[in-house]
Structures are given as structure tokens and as C-alpha cells.
BABA-674466 format. One record per atom (N, C-alpha, C): atom name; x, y, z. Coordinates in nm, 3 decimals, decimal comma, always signed. Layout:
N
 atom      c1      c2      c3
   CA       X       Y       Z
...
END
This chain:
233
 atom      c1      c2      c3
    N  -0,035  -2,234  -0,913
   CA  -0,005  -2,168  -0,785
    C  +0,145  -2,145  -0,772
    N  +0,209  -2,064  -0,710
   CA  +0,323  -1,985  -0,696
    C  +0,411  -2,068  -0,623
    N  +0,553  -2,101  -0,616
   CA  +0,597  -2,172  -0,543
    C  +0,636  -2,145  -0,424
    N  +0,590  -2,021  -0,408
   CA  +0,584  -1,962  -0,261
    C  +0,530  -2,096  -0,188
    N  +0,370  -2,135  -0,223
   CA  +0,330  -2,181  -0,146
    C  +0,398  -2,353  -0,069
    N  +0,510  -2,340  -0,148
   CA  +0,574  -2,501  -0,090
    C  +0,688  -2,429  -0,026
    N  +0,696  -2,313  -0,033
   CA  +0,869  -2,256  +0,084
    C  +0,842  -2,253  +0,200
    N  +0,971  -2,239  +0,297
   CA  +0,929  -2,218  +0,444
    C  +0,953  -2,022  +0,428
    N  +0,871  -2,022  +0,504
   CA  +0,843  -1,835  +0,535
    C  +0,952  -1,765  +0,665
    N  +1,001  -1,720  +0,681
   CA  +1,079  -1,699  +0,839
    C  +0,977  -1,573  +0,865
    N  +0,930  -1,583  +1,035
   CA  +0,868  -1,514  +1,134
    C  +0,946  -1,449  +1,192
    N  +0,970  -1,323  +1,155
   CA  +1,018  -1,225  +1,248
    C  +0,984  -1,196  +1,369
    N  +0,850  -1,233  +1,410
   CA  +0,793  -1,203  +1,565
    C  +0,866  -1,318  +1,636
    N  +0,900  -1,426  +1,588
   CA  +0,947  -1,528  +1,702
    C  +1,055  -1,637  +1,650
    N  +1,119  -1,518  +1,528
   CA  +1,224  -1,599  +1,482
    C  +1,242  -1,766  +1,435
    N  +1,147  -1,789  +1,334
   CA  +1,132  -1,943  +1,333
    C  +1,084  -1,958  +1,166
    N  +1,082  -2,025  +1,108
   CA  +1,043  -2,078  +1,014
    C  +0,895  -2,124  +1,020
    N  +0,813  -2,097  +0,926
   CA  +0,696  -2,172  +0,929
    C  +0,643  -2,168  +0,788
    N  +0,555  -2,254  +0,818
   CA  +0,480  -2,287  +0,660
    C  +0,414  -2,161  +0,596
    N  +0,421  -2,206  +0,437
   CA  +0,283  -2,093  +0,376
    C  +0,109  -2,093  +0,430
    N  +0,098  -2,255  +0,526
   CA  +0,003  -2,260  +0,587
    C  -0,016  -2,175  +0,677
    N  +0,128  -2,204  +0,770
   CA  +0,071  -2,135  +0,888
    C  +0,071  -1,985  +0,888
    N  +0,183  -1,939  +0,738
   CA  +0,147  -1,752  +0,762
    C  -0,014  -1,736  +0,753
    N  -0,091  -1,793  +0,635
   CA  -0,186  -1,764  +0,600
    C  -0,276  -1,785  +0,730
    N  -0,246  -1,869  +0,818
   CA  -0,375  -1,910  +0,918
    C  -0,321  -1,775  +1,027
    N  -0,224  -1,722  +1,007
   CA  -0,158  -1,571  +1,089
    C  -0,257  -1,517  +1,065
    N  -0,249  -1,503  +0,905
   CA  -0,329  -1,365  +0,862
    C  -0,443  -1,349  +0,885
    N  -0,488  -1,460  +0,934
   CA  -0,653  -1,437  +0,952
    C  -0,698  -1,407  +1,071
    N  -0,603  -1,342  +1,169
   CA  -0,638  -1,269  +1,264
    C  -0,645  -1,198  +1,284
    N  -0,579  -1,100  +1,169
   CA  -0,554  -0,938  +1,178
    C  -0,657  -0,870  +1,082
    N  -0,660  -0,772  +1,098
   CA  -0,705  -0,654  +1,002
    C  -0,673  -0,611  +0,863
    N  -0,521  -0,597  +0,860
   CA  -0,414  -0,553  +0,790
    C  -0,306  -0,613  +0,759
    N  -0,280  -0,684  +0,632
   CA  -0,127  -0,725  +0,585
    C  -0,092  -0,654  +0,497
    N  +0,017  -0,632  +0,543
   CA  +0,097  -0,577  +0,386
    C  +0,234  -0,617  +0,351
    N  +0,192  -0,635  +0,202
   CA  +0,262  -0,740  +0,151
    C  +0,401  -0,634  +0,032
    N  +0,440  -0,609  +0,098
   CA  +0,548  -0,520  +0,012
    C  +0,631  -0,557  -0,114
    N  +0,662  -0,459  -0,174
   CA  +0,695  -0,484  -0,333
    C  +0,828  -0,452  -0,380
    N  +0,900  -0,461  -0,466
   CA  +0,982  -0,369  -0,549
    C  +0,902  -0,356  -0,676
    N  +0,834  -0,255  -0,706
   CA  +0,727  -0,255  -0,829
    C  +0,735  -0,288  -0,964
    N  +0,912  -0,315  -1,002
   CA  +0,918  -0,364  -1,127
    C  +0,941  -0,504  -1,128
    N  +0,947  -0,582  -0,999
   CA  +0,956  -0,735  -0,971
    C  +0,827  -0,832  -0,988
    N  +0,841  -0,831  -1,112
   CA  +0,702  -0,952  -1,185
    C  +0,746  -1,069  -1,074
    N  +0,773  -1,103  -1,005
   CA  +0,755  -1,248  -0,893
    C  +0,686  -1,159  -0,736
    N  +0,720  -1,067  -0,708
   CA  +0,652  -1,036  -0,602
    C  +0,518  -1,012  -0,616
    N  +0,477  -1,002  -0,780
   CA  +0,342  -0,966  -0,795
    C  +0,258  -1,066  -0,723
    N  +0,327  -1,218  -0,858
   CA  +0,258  -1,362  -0,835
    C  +0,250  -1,378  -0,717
    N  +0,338  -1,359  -0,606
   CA  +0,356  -1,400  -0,456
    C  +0,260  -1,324  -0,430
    N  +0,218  -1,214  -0,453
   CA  +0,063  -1,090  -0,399
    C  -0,013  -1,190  -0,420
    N  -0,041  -1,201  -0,565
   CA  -0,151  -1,267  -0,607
    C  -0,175  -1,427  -0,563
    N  -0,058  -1,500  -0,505
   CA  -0,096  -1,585  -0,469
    C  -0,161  -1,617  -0,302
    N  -0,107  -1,484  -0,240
   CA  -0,178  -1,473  -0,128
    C  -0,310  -1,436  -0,129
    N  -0,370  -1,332  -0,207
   CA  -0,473  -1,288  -0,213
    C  -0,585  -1,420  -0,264
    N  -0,559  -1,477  -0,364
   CA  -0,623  -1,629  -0,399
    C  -0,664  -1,705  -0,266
    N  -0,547  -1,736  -0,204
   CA  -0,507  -1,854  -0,060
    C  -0,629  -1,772  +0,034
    N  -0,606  -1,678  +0,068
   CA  -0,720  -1,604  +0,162
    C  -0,831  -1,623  +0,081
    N  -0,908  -1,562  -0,005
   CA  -0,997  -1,559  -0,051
    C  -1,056  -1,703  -0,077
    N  -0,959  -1,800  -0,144
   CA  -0,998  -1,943  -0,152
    C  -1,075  -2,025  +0,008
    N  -0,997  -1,923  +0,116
   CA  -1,031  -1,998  +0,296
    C  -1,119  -1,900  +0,327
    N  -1,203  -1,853  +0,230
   CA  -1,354  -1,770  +0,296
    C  -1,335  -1,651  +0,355
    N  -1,199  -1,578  +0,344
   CA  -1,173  -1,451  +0,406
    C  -1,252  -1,352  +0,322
    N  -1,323  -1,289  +0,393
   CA  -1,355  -1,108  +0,357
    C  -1,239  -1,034  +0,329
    N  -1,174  -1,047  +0,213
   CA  -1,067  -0,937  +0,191
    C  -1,107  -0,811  +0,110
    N  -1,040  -0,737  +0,073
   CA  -0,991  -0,603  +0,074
    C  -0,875  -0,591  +0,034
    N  -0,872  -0,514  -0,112
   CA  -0,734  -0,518  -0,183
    C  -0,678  -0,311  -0,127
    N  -0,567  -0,261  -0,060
   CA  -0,568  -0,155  -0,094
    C  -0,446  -0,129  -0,179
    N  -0,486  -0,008  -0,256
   CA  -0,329  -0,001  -0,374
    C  -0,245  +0,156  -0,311
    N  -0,119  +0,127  -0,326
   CA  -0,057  +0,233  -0,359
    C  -0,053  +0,276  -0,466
    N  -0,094  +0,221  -0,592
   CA  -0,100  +0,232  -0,715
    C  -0,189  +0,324  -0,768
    N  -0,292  +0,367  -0,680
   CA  -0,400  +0,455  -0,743
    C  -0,407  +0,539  -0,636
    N  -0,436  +0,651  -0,690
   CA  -0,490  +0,734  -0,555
    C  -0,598  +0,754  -0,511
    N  -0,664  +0,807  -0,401
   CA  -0,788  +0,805  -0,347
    C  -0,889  +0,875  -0,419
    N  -0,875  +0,960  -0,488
   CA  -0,985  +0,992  -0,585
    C  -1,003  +0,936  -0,703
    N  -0,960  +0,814  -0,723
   CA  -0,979  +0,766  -0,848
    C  -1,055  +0,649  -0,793
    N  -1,192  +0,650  -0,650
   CA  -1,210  +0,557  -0,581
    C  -1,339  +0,515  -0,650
    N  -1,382  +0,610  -0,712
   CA  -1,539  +0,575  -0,806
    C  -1,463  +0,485  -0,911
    N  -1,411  +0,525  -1,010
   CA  -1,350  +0,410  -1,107
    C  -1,285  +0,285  -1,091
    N  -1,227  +0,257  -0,936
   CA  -1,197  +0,129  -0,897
    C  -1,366  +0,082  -0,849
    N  -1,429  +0,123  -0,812
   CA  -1,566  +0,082  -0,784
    C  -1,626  +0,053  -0,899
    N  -1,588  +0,123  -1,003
   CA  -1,684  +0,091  -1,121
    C  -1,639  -0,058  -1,230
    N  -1,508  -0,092  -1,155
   CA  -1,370  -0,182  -1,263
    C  -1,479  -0,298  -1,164
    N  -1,474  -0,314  -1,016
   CA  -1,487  -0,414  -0,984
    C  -1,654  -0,445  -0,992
    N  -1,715  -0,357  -1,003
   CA  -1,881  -0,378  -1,090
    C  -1,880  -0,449  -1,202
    N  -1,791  -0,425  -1,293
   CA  -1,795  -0,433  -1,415
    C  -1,829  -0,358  -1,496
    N  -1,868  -0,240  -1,426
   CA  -1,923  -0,113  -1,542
    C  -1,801  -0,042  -1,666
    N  -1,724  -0,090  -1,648
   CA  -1,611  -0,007  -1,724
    C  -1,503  -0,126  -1,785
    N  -1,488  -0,009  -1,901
   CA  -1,436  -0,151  -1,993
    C  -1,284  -0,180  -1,961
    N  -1,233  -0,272  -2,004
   CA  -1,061  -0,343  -1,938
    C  -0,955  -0,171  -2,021
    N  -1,007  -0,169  -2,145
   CA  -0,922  -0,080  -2,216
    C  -0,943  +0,083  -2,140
    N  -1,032  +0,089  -2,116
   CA  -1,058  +0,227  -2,010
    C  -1,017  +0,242  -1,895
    N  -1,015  +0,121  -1,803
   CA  -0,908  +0,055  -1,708
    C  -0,773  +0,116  -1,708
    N  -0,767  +0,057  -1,807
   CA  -0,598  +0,023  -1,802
    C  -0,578  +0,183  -1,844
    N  -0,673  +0,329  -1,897
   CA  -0,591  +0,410  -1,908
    C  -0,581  +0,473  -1,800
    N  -0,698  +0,463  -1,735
   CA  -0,672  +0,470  -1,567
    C  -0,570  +0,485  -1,515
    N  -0,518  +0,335  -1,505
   CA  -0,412  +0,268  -1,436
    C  -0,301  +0,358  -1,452
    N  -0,295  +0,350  -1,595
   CA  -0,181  +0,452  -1,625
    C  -0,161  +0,592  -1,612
    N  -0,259  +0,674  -1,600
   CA  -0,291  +0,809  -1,507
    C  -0,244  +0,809  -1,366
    N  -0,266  +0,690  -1,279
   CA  -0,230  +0,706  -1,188
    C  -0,098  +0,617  -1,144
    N  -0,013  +0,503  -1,262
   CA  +0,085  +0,478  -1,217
    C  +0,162  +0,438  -1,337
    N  +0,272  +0,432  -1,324
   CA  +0,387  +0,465  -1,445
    C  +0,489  +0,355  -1,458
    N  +0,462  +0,218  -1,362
   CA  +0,493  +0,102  -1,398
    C  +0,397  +0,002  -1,496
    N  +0,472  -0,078  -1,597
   CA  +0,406  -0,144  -1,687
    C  +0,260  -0,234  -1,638
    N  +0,131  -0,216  -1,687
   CA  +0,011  -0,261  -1,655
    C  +0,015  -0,419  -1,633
    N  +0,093  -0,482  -1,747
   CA  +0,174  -0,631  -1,719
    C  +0,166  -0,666  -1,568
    N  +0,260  -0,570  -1,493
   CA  +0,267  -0,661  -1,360
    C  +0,180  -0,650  -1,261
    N  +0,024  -0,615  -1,287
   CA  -0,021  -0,617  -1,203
    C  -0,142  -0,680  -1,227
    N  -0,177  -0,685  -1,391
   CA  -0,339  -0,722  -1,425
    C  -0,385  -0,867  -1,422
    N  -0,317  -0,942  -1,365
   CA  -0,342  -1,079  -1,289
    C  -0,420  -1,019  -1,153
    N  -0,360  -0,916  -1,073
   CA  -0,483  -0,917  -0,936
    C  -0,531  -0,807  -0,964
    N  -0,551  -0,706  -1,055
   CA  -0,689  -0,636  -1,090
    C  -0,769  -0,720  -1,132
    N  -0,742  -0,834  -1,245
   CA  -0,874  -0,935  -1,290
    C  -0,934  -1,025  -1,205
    N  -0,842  -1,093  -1,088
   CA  -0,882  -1,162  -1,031
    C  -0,954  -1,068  -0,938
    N  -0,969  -0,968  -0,883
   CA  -1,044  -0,895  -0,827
    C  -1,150  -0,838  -0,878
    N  -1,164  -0,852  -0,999
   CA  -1,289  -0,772  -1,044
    C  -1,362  -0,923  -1,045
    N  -1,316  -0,990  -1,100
   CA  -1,373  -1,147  -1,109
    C  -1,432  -1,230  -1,001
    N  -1,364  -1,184  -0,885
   CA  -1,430  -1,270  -0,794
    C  -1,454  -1,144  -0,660
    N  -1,519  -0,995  -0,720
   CA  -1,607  -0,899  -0,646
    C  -1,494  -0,872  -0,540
    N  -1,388  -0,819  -0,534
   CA  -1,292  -0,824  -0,439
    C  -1,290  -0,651  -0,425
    N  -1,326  -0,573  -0,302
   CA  -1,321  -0,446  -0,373
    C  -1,144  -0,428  -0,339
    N  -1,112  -0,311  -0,431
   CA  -0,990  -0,254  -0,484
    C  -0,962  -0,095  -0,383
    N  -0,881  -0,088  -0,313
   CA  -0,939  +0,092  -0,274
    C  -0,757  +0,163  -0,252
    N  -0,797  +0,272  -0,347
   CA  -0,727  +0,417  -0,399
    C  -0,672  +0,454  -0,247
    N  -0,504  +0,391  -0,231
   CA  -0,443  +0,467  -0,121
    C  -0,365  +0,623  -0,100
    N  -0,347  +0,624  -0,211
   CA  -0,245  +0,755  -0,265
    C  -0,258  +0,925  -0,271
    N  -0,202  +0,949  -0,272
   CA  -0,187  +1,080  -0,303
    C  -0,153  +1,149  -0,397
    N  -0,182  +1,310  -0,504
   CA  -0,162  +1,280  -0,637
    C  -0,001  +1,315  -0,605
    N  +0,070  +1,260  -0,714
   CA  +0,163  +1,320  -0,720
    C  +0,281  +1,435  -0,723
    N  +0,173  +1,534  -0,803
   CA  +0,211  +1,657  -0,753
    C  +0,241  +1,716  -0,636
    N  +0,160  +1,705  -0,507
   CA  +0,168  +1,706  -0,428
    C  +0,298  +1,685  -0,334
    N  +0,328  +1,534  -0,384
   CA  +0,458  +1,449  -0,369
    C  +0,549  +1,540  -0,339
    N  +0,559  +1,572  -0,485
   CA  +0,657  +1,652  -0,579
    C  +0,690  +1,741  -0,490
    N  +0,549  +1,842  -0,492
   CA  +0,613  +1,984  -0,429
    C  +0,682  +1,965  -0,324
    N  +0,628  +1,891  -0,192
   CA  +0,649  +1,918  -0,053
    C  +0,816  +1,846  -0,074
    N  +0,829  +1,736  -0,148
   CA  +0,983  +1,670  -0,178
    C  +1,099  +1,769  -0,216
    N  +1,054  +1,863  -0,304
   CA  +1,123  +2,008  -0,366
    C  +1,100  +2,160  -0,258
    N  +1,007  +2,165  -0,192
   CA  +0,978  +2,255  -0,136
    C  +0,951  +2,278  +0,006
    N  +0,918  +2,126  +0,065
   CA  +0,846  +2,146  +0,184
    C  +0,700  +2,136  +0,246
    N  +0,673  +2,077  +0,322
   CA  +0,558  +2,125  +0,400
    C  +0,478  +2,217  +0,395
    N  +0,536  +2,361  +0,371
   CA  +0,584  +2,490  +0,434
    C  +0,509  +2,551  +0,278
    N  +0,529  +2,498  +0,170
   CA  +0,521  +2,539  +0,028
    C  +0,357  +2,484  +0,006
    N  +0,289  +2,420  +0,060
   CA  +0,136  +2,416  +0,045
    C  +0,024  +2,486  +0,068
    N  -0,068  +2,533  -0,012
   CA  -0,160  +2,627  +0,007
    C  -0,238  +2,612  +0,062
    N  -0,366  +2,612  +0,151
   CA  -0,431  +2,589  +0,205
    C  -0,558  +2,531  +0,178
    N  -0,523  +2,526  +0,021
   CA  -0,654  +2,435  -0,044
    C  -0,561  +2,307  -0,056
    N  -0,438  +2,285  -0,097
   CA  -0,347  +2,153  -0,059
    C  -0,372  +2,083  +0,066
    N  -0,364  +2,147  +0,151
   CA  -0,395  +2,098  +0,268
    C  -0,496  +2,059  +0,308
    N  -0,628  +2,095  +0,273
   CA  -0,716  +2,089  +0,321
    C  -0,775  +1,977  +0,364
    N  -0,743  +1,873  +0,296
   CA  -0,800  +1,716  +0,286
    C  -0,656  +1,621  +0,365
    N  -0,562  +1,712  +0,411
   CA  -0,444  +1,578  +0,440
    C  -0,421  +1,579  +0,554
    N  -0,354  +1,497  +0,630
   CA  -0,292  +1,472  +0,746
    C  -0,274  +1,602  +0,861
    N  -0,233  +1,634  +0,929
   CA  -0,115  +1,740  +1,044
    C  -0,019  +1,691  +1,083
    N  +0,089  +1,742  +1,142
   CA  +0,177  +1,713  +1,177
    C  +0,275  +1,625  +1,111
    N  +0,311  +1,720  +1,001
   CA  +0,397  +1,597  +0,872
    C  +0,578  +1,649  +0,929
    N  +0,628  +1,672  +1,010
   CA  +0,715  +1,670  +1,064
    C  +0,781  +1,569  +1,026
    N  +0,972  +1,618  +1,020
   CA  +1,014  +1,417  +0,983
    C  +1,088  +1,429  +1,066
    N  +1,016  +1,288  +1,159
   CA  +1,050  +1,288  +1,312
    C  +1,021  +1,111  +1,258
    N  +1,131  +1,041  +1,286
   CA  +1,172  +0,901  +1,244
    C  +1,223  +0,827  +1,342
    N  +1,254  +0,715  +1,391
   CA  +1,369  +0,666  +1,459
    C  +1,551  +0,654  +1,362
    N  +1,609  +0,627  +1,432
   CA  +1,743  +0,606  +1,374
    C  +1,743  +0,485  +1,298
    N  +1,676  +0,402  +1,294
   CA  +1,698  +0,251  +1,163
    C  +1,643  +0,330  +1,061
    N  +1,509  +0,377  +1,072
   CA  +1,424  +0,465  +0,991
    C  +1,499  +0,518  +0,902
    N  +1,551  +0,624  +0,959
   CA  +1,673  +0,745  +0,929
    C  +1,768  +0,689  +0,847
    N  +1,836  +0,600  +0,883
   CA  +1,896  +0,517  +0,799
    C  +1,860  +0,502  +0,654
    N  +1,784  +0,395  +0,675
   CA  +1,736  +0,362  +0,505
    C  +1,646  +0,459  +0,460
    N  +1,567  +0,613  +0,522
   CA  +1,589  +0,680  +0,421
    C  +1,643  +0,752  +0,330
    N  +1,783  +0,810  +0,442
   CA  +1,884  +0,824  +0,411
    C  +1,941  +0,781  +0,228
    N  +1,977  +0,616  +0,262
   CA  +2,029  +0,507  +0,154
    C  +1,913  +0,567  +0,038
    N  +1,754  +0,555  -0,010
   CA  +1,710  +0,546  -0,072
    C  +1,708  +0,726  -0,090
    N  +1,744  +0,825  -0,043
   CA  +1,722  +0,967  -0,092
    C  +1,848  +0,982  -0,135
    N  +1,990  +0,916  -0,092
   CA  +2,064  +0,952  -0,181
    C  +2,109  +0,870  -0,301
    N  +2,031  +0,775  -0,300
   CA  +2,072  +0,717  -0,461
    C  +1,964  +0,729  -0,525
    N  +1,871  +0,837  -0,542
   CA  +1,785  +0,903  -0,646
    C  +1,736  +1,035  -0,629
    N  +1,791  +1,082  -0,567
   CA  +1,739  +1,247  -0,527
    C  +1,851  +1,359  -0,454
    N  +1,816  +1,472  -0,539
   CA  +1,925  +1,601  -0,516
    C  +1,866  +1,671  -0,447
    N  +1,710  +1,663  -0,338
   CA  +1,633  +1,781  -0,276
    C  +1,711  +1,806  -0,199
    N  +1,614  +1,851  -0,086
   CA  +1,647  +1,855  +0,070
    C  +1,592  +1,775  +0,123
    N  +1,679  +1,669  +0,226
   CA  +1,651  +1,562  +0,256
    C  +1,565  +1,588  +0,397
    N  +1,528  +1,695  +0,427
   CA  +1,448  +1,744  +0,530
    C  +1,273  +1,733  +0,479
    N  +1,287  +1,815  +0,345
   CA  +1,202  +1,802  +0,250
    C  +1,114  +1,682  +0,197
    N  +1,243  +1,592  +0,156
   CA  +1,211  +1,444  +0,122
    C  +1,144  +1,341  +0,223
    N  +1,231  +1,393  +0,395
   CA  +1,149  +1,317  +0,450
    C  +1,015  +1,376  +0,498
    N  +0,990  +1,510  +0,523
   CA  +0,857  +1,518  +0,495
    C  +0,802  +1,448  +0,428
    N  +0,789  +1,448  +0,285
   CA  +0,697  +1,423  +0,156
    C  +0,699  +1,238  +0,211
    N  +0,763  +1,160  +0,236
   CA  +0,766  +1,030  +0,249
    C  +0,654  +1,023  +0,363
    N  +0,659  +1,115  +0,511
   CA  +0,586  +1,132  +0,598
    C  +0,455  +1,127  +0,597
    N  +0,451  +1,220  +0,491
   CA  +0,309  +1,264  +0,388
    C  +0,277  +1,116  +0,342
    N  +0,315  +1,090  +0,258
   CA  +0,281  +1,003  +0,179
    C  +0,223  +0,868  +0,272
    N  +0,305  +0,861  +0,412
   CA  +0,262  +0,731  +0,472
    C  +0,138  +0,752  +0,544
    N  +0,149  +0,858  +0,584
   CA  +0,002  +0,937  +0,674
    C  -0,060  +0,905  +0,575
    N  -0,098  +0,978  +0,479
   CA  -0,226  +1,005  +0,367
    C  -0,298  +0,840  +0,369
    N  -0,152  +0,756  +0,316
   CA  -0,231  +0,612  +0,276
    C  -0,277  +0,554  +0,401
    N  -0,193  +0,539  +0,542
   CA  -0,226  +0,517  +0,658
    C  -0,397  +0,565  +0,661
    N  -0,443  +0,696  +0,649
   CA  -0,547  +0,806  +0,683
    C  -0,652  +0,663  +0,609
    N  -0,588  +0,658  +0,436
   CA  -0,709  +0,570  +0,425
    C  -0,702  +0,450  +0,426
    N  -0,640  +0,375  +0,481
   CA  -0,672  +0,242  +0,523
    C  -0,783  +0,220  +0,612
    N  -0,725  +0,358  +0,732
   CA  -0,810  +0,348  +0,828
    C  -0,980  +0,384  +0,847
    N  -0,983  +0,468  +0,718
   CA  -1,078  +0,523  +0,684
    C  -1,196  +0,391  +0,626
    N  -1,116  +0,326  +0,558
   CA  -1,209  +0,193  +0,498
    C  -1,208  +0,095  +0,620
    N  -1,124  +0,102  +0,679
   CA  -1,181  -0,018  +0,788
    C  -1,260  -0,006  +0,893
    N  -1,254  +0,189  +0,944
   CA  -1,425  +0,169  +0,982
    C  -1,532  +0,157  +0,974
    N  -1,535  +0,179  +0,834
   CA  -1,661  +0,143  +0,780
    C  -1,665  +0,023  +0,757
    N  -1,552  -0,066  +0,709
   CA  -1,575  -0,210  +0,690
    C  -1,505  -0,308  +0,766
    N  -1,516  -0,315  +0,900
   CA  -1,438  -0,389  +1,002
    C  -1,441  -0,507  +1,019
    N  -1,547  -0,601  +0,919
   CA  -1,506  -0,713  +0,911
    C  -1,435  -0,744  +0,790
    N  -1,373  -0,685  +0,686
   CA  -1,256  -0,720  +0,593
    C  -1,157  -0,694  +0,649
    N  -1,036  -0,812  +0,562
   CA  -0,879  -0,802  +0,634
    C  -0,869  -0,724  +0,505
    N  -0,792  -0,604  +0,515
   CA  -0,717  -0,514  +0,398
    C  -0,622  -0,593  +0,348
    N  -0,567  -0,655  +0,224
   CA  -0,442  -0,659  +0,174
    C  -0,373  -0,545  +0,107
    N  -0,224  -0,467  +0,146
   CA  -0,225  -0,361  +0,105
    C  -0,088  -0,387  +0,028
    N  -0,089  -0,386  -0,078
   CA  -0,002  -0,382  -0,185
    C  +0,096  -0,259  -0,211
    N  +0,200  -0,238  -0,142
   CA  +0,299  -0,146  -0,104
    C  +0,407  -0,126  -0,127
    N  +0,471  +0,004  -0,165
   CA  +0,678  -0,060  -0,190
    C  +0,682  -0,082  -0,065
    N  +0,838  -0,163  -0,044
   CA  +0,869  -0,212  +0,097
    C  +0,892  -0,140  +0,138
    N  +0,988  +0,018  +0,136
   CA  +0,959  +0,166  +0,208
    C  +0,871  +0,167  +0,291
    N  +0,744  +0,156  +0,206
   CA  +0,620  +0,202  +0,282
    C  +0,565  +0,073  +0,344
    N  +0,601  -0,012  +0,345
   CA  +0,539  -0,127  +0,369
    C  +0,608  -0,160  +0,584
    N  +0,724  -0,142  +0,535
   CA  +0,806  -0,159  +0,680
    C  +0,701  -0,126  +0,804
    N  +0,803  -0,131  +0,898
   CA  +0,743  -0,118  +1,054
    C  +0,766  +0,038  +1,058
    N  +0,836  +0,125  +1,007
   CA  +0,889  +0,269  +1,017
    C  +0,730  +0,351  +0,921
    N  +0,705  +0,265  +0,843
   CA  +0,639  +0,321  +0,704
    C  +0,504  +0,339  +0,782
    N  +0,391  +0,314  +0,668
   CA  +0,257  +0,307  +0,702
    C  +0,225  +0,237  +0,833
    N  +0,271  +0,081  +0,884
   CA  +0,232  +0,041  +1,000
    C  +0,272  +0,165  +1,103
    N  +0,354  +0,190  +1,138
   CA  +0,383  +0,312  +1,208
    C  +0,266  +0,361  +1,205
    N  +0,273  +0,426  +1,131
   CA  +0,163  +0,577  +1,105
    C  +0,006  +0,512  +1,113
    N  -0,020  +0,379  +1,132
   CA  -0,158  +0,319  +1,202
    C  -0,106  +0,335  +1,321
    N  -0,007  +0,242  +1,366
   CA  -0,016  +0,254  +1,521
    C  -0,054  +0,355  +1,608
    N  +0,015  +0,480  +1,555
   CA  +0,000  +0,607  +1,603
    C  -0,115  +0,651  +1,596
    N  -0,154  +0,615  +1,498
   CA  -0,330  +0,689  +1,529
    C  -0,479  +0,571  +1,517
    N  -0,432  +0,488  +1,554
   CA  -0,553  +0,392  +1,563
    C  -0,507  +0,272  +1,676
    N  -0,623  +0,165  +1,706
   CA  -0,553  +0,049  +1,814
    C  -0,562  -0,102  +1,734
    N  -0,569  -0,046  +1,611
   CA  -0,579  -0,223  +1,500
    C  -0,480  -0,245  +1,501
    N  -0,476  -0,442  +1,514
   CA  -0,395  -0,464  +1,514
    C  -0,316  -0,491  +1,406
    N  -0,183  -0,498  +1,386
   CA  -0,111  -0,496  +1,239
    C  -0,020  -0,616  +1,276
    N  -0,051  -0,701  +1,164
   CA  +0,034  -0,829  +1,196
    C  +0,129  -0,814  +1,065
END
């Protein structure tokens, strides 16, 4: 087990320190955690995976969702956690839909296929990304659209604004009007299906495995609040 579980945690809702006990006995009130990443950090994985264990070990109904896959690749995560499909077919999967090393994550794909945990496709394809990041909103056809969000406007608060700011200019030459669309996009879409699986399955807590971008109070929680009344702890 991870040595997370012997640290003290700090609570942002009430400013205090508390145990790995007591986050976990948090989590079991909500709907939705998300546990945010830097995706090439092999220790934030273990810390995923050691939460996902801790819940699952205390009888929780969980629910893994990925940013890692996108939503149409939702039959083949259905078929990984059946067992119908082999680890090596998996993993080319994986790599179709994400471009960090399979290493840091196939500790909680196995433990999820292993102990029936379903897995569910948050994403959007990339292309998509791409264009509206290079082009806009404005640059989608109407078969693009057809399946996504409205109102992808980038309309943020000022902390928001901020650190997208920081992260569009130390990797990107678009238009940062552009960019924050496509980020907009991107939080709606996965937001769209979180929400989408939890009405149908309202007694699982989602664990949603996220960069911290998207993970924040600006990111995806946002974009639930706004369109649903679950609560997000």
C-alpha cells in the first residue's frame, strides 16, 4: 500500500489536516472524486490506485472514469473489464487513444478488470481538439457537432484565466481565444459523460482520473455544476 495512506491530507473546504481515513470516509458521500494527475508522474498513479483499492476494499460501488480513452472506445473498455479481450489487444487500444507510456497506468486497468470495476471512455477524439485549438468553434461542421456540447464560449473566471493563460503559453502558438474554447470543449464533453453514466448508474461513486487542468474547480467540476445538482466533493 502507498504511503499516502500514513500522510496527513490538507482539506481545503475547512482548512485542516486530516487523515487518509478520514478523506476516504469524505468520499463516500459523494458521487464524484477526482483525483488529478500530471500524466507522466508514476507516484500519482500509485496514489490513484491506492485510493481506488481503499474504496473498493470498504464495499464502495465504484466507477473508474478515464480521460485516457475516449467515449467511443466504450464497447472495448466493456469488453477489457469482461475479460473478452486479450491484455496485448488492450494495450493497442490504449495506445490509439493515449500517447503516455502504458507502464503508468496498467496497475488500475488490471486491478479493474480483476475485481469487475467498470472503466468508462471520457474523451473526445483528438482531432477534434486539434481543430477547434487551431481554428475555433466556428471551424466545425455540422456532423462535428452533432454529438457535443453548446455553448463552448470561453467565458472563465479570472483565477481560471490565469492558469490558462500560464499553461497556453508554455506550449502553444494558437489563438488563445481558440485554445480556450477547445479546453471548454474538452471539459463539457467529459463533464456531458460523467453525467451521462451517473444517471443511469446513481448508486456508483465515479473515480475520475484527470490532468489537474481538468480536474480543478474551474475544469470539469465547473462544467457539472452548471448543468447538473450532484454533489462534487
Amino acid at each position: 500500500m502507498s504511503s499516502l495512506s500514513a500522510e496527513m491530507i490538507f482539506s481545503t473546504s475547512d482548512s485542516r489536516d486530516i487523515s487518509f481515513k478520514q478523506m476516504i470516509d469524505d468520499l463516500k458521500r459523494v458521487n464524484v472524486v477526482f483525483i488529478g494527475e500530471y500524466h507522466h508522474n508514476e507516484e500519482h498513479h500509485k496514489h490513484q490506485l491506492n485510493i481506488i483499492k481503499t474504496l473498493n476494499d470498504n464495499g464502495i460501488s465504484i466507477a473508474i472514469g478515464l480521460e485516457m480513452f475516449n467515449a467511443d472506445s466504450q464497447d472495448e473498455l466493456d469488453k477489457w473489464i469482461k475479460k473478452d479481450i486479450s491484455l496485448r489487444d488492450f494495450q493497442k487500444i490504449y495506445d490509439n487513444n493515449w500517447t503516455f507510456p502504458w507502464y503508468l497506468y496498467e496497475g488500475i486497468f488490471l486491478y479493474a478488470r480483476d475485481n469487475n470495476i467498470p472503466m468508462i471512455g471520457l474523451n473526445i477524439s483528438r482531432s477534434i481538439i486539434k481543430k477547434v485549438s487551431t481554428h475555433g468553434v466556428s471551424s466545425l461542421t455540422d456532423e462535428e457537432k452533432k454529438n457535443l456540447p453548446t455553448d463552448l464560449v470561453c467565458e472563465i473566471d479570472s483565477r481560471a484565466m490565469e492558469i490558462l493563460k500560464s499553461a497556453y503559453y508554455s506550449h502553444s502558438k494558437e489563438n488563445f481565444v481558440h485554445f480556450c474554447e477547445a479546453q471548454t470543449l474538452w471539459d463539457k464533453v467529459m463533464a456531458m459523460n460523467i453525467m451521462k453514466f451517473l444517471e443511469k448508474n446513481p448508486e456508483r461513486l465515479l473515480v475520475v482520473l484527470a490532468g489537474t487542468g481538468h480536474s480543478m474547480k474551474f475544469g470539469i467540476p465547473h462544467q457539472i455544476r452548471k448543468n447538473s445538482e450532484l454533489f462534487i466533493g
